[in-house]
C-alpha positions as CSV (number, residue, x, y, z in Angstrom):
1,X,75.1,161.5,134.0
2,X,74.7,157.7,133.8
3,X,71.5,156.6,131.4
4,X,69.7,153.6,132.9
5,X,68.7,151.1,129.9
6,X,65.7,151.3,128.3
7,X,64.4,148.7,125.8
8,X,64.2,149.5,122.4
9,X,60.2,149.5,122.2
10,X,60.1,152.8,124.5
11,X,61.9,155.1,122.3
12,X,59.2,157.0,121.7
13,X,58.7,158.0,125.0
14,X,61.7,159.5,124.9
15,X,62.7,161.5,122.3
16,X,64.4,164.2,122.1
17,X,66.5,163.0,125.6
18,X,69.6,161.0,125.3
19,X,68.9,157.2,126.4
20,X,71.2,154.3,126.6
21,X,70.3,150.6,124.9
22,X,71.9,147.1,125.3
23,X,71.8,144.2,123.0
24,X,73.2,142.7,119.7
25,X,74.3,144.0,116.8
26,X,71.7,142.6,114.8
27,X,72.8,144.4,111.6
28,X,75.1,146.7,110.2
29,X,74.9,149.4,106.7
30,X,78.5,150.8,105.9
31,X,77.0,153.4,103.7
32,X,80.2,156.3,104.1
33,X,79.4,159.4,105.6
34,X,76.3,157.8,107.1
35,X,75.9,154.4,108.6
36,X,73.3,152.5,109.9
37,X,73.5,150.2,112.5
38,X,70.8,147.6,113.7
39,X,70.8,146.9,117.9
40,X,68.0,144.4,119.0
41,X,67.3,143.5,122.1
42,X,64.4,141.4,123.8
43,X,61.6,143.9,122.5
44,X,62.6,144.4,119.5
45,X,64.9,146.4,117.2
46,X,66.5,149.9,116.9
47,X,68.3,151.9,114.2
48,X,71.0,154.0,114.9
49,X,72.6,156.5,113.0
50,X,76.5,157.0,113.0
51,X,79.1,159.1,111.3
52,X,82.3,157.3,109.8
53,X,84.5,158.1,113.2
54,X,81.4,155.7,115.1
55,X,82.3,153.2,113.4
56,X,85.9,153.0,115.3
57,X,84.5,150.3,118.6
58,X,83.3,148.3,115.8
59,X,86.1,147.3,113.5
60,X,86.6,144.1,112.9
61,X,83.6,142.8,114.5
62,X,80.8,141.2,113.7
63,X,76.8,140.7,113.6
64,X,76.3,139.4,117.6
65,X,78.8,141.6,118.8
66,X,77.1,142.4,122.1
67,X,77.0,146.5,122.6
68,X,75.8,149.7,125.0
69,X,74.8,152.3,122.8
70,X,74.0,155.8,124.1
71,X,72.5,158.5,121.7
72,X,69.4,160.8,121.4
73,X,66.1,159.9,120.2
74,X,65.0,161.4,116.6
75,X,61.7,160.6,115.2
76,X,62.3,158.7,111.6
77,X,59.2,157.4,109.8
78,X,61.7,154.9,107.6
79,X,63.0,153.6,110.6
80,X,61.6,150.5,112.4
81,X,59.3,151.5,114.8
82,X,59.2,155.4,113.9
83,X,62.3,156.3,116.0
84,X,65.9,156.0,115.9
85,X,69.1,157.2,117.6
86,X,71.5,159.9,116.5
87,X,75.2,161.2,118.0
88,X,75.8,157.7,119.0
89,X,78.9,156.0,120.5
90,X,79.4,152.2,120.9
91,X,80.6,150.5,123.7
92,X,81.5,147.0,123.4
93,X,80.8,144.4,126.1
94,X,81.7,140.8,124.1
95,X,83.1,141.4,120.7
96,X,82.5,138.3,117.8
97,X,85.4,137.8,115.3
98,X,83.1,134.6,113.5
99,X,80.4,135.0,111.0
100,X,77.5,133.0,111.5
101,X,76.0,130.3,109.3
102,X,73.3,131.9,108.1
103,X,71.8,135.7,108.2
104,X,69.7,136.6,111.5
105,X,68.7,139.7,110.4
106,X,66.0,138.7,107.9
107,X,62.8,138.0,108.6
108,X,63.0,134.0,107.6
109,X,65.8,131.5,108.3
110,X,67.9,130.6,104.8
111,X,69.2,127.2,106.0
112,X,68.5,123.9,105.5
113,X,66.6,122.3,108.7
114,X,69.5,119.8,109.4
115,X,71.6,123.3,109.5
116,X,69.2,125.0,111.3
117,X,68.7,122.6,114.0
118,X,72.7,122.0,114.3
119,X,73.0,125.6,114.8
120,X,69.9,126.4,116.6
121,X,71.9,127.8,119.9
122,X,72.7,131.3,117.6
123,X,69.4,130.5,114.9
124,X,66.5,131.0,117.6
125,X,67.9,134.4,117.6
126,X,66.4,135.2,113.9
127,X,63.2,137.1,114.0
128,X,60.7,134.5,112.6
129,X,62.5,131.7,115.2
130,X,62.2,134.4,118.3
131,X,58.4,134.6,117.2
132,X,57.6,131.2,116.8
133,X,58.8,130.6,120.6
134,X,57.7,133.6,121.8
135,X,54.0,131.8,121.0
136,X,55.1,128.7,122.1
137,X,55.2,130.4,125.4
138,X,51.9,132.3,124.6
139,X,50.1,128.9,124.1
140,X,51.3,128.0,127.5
141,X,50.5,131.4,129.3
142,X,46.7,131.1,127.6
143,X,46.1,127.6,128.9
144,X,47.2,128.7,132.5
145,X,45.5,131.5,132.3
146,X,41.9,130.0,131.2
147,X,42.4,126.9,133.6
148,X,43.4,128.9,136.5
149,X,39.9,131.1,135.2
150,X,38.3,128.0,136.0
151,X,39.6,127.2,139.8
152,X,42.4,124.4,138.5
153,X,45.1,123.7,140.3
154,X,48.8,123.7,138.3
155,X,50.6,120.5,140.0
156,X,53.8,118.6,138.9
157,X,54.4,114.9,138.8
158,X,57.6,112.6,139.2
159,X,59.3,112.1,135.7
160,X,61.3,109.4,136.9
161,X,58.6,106.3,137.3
162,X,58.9,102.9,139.3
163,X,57.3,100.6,136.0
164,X,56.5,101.3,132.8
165,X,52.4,100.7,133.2
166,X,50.8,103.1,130.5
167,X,50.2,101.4,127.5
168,X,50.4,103.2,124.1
169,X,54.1,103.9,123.9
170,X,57.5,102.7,124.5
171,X,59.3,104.0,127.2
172,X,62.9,105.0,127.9
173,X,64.9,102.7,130.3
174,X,67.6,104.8,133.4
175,X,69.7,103.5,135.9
176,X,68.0,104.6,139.0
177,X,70.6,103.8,142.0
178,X,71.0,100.0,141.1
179,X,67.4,100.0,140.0
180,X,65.3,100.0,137.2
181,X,63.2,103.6,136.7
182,X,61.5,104.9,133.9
183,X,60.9,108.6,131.9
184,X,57.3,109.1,131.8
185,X,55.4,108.9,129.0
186,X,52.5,111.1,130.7
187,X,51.7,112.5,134.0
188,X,48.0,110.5,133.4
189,X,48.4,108.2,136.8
190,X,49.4,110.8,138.9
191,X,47.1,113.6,137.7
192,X,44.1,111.2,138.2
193,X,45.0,110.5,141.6
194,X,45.1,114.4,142.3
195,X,41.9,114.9,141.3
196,X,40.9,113.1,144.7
197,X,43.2,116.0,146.3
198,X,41.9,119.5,144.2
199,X,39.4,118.1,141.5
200,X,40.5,119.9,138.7
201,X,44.1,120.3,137.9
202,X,46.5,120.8,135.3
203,X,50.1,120.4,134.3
204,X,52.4,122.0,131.5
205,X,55.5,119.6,131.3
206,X,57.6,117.2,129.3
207,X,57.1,113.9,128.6
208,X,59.3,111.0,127.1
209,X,58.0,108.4,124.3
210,X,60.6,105.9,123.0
211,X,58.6,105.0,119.9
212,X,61.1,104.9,116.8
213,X,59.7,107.3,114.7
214,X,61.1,109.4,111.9
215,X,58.6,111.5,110.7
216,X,57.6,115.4,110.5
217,X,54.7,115.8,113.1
218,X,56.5,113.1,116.3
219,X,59.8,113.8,118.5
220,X,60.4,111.7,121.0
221,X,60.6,114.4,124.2
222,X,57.9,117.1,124.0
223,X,55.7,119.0,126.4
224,X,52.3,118.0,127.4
225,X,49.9,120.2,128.5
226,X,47.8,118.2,130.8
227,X,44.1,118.3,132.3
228,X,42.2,116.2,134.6
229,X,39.0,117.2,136.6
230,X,36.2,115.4,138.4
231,X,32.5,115.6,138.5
232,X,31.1,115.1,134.9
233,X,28.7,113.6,133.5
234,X,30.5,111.8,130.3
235,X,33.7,112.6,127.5
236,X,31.2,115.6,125.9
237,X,32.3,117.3,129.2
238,X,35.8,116.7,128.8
239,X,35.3,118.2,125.0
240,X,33.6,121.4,126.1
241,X,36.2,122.5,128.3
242,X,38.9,121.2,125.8
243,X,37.1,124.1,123.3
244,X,37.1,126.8,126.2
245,X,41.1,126.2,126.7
246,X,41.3,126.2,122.9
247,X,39.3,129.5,122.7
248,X,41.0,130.6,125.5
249,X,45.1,130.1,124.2
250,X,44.0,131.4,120.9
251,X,42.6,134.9,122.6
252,X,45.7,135.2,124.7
253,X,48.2,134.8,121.7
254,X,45.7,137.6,119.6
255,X,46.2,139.7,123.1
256,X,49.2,139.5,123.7
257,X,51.4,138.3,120.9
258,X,49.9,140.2,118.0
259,X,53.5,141.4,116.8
260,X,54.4,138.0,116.4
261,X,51.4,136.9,114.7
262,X,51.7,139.7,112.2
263,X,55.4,138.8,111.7
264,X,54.8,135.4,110.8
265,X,51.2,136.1,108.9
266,X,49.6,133.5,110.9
267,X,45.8,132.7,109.4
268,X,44.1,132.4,112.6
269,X,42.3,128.9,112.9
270,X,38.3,129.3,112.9
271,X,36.7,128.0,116.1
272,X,33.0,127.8,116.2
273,X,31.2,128.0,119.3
274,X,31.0,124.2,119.3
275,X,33.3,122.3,118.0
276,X,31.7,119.7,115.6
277,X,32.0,116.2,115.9
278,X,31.8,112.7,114.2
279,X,31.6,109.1,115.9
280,X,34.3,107.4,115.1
281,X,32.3,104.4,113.4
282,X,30.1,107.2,111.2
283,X,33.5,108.2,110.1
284,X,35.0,105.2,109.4
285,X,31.7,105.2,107.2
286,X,31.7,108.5,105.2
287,X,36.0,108.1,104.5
288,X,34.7,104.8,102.4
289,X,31.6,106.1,101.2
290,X,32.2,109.7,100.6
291,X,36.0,110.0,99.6
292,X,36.6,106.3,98.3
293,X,39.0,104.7,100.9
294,X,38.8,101.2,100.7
295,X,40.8,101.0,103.8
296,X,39.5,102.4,106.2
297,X,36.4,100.1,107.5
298,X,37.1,98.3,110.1
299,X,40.2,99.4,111.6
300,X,40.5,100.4,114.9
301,X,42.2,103.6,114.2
302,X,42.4,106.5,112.2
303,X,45.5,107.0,109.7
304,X,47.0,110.6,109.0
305,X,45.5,110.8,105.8
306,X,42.5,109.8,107.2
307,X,42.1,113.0,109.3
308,X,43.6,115.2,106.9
309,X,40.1,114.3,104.5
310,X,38.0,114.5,107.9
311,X,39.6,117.7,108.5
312,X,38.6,118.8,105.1
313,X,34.9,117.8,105.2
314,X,34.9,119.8,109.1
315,X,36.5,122.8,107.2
316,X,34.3,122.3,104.1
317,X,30.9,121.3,105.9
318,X,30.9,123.2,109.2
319,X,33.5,125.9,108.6
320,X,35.7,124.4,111.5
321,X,39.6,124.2,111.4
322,X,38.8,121.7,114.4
323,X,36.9,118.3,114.5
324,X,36.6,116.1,117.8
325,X,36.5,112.4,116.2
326,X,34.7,110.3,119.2
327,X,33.9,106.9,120.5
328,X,36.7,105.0,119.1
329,X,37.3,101.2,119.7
330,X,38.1,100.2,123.4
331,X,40.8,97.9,121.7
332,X,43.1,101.0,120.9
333,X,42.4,103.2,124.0
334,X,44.4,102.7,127.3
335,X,42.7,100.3,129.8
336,X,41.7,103.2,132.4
337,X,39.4,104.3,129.4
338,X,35.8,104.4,130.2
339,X,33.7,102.7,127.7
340,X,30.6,103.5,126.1
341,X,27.5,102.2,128.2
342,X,25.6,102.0,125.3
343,X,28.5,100.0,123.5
344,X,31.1,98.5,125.3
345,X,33.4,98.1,122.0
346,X,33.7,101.6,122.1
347,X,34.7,104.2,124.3
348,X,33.8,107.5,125.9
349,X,36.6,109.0,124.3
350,X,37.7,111.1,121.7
351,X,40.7,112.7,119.8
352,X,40.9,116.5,118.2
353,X,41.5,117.4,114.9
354,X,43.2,120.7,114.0
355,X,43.3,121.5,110.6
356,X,43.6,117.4,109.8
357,X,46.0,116.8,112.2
358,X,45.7,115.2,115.1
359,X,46.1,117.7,118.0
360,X,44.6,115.8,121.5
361,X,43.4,112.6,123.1
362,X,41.1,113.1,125.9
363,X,38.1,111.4,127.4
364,X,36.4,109.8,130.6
365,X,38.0,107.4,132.9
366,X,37.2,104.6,134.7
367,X,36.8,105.8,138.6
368,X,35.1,102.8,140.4
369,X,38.0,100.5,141.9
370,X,36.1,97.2,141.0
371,X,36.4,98.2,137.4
372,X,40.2,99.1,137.8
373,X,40.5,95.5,139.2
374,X,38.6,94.1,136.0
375,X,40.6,95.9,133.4
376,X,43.5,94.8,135.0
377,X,42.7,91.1,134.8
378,X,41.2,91.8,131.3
379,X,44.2,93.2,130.1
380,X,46.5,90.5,132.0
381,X,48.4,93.2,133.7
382,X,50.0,92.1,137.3
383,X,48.1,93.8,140.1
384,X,52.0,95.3,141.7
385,X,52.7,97.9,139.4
386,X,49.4,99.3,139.8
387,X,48.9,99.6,143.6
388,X,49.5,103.2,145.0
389,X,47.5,104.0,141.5
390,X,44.3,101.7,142.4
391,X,44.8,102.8,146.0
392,X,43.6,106.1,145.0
393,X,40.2,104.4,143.6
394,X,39.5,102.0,146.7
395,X,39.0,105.4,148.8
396,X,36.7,107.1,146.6
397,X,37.0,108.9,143.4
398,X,34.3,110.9,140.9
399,X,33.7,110.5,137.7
400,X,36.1,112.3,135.7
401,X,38.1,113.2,132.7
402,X,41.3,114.9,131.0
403,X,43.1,115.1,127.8
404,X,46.6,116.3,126.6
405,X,47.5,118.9,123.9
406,X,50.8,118.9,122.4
407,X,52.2,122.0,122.6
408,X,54.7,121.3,119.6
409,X,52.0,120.0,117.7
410,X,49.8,122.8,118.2
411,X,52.1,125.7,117.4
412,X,53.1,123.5,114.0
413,X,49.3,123.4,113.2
414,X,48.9,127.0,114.0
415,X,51.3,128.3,112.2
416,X,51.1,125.8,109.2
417,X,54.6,124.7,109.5
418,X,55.7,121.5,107.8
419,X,57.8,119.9,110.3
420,X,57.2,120.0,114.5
421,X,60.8,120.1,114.9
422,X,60.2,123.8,113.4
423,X,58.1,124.1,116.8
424,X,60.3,122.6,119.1
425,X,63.0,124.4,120.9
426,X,65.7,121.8,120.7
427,X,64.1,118.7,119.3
428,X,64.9,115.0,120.6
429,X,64.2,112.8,117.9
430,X,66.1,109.1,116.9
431,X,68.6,110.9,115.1
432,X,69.0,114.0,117.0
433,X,70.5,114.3,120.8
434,X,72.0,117.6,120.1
435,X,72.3,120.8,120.7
């Protein structure tokens, strides 16, 4: 009788009955008369049980060895999961003579990250890497999930682009059939114009900044998770979805991904019903007055040690792990930014802290085509570039907003690691185009 596959996380549905599994050789205990060997497979991991004539399929092979394994289920309280297989025998499908760099089977990478990363095509295979990306794509499926909760729209915009228009970052430069294109830096232009088309959408994608930095928390390709909707009143709008997405990817992951979590003993952040928040001028303020930094007064920006001590007084002073840091100068905010009617130096904008790290930009935008027409001649920007992206304004759009989370970014936060290329699947960085 042929066995159809099961996965290793339904053994105990079936035990006592013979059952076939597929996957790697994740590890192997030559013990003598009994042996131990370790399959995994995309649920998980299994233990099975062979005599010294089992062994024969597997000599000379190593950990990766891809295998069929049919034997009968036993419960086994030392095994993982409670179960394991007895009166085995090994088929192999792709035998592997190499040994890898560095051991998969425990639960934390021993390598260097230079090693890691130049090896990451067999690394992402370790337990703690599988979990790390397995809530990478948790953070994604939450914020569909909540935003689709909420009658958005998913869209996705052209990442090849006629001019490099956004300000804020440097872009990279492709030959585009004899003609200059551009990667984009955001989807921003193109989900504003389709909230005159659906009012609220979203988009989970990459984006491109050629900015030269070398540093543990930027890469220079990551993916955006994007939001634009219509019909508010102002930025605090923008900010109280922003915390319902936030509430909403951090439910998901506890959902759905509690394995992971528990693998990696993740400290779940602590999000207040409301997020607190701090105008960027008051802030400016309590950094010199509070924590004695001379610097910070008068700048038009906020430096990373900066947030880390905001994000301190938010954890200290409103037991918050998250701090939106609002109203900061016009002069550092991109020229569709809506400004402050009370203050036009400032904006109606705002940026989010997680755990003193800078996590999302967001705010209002400008939506009345006169005032597109007045930023671009305040800015000195050539009216060409511009005009399928004003066109949208001169037929009617609302008052709306967005922001952008960094995925990356927000599963280093989460999971306190010290460097986002730990997040990234295969990071692009100014050293690294490879693997």
């Amino acid at each position: 009788m042929e066995h159809q596959r099961i996965l290793t996380r339904e053994l105990g549905q079936h035990v006592g009955q013979q059952v076939r599994l597929k996957g790697w050789l994740h590890r192997l205990r030559k013990l003598g008369e009994v042996n131990f060997l370790v399959l995994r497979d995309r649920a998980g991991i299994a233990q099975c049980v062979l005599g010294p004539a089992d062994l024969a399929p597997l000599h000379g092979l190593l950990v990766e060895t891809v295998i069929d394994v049919v034997g009968t289920v036993v419960e086994a309280a030392q095994a993982p999961g409670g179960f394991e297989l007895h009166q085995v025998t090994v088929e192999v499908i792709s035998p592997v003579h190499d040994a890898t760099l560095f051991a998969l089977y425990k639960n934390t990478i021993r390598a260097t990250l230079p090693t890691f990363l130049d090896h990451a095509v067999v690394g992402h295979r370790a337990p703690d890497r599988r979990a790390v990306l397995k809530l990478s794509s948790g953070v994604m499926a939450g914020f569909r999930e909540t935003l689709r909760a909420r009658d958005f729209t998913e869209i996705q915009t052209p990442k090849l682009v006629a001019s490099a228009t956004e300000s804020g970052a440097n872009v990279f430069g492709v030959e585009y059939f004899g003609r200059n294109a551009y990667l984009a830096q955001s989807p921003q232009f193109y989900k504003q114009i389709m909230v005159g088309v659906f009012e609220r959408v979203f988009e989970v994608g990459p984006v491109f900044r050629a900015e030269p930095h070398s540093t543990t928390r930027h890469v220079n390709e990551y993916v955006s998770l994007d939001v634009e909707f219509g019909f508010i009143r102002d930025h605090f709008d923008v900010m109280a979805l922003l915390t319902e997405v936030i509430r909403g990817i951090l439910g998901y992951l506890q959902q759905h991904h509690a394995a992971e979590l528990k693998l990696l003993d993740v400290e779940m952040p602590i999000l207040p019903d409301s997020i607190p928040w701090i105008h960027f001028p008051k802030a400016q303020q309590m950094l010199h007055d509070q924590f004695g930094v001379t610097d910070a007064l008068g700048e038009p920006d906020l430096a990373p040690e900066h947030e880390r001590l905001l994000g301190q007084w938010a954890k200290n002073e409103h037991k918050s792990d998250f701090l939106f840091v609002t109203g900061y100068p016009m002069v550092k905010r991109p020229f569709y930014t809506h400004p402050d009617p009370a203050d036009a130096r400032y904006s109606n904008s705002f940026d989010l802290l997680f755990r003193g790290t800078e996590l999302v930009t967001g705010g209002q935008r400008l939506h009345l085509y006169k005032d597109y027409l007045e930023a671009a001649r305040r800015f000195n920007y050539p009216l060409e570039p511009f005009e399928t992206y004003f066109e949208t304004f001169k037929f009617g759009m609302p008052p709306h907003g967005g922001f952008a989370i960094g995925l990356e970014r927000f599963v280093m936060q989460l999971l306190c690691l010290d460097n986002i290329r730990l997040a990234t699947l295969f990071p692009r960085d100014i050293h690294r185009l490879t693997p």
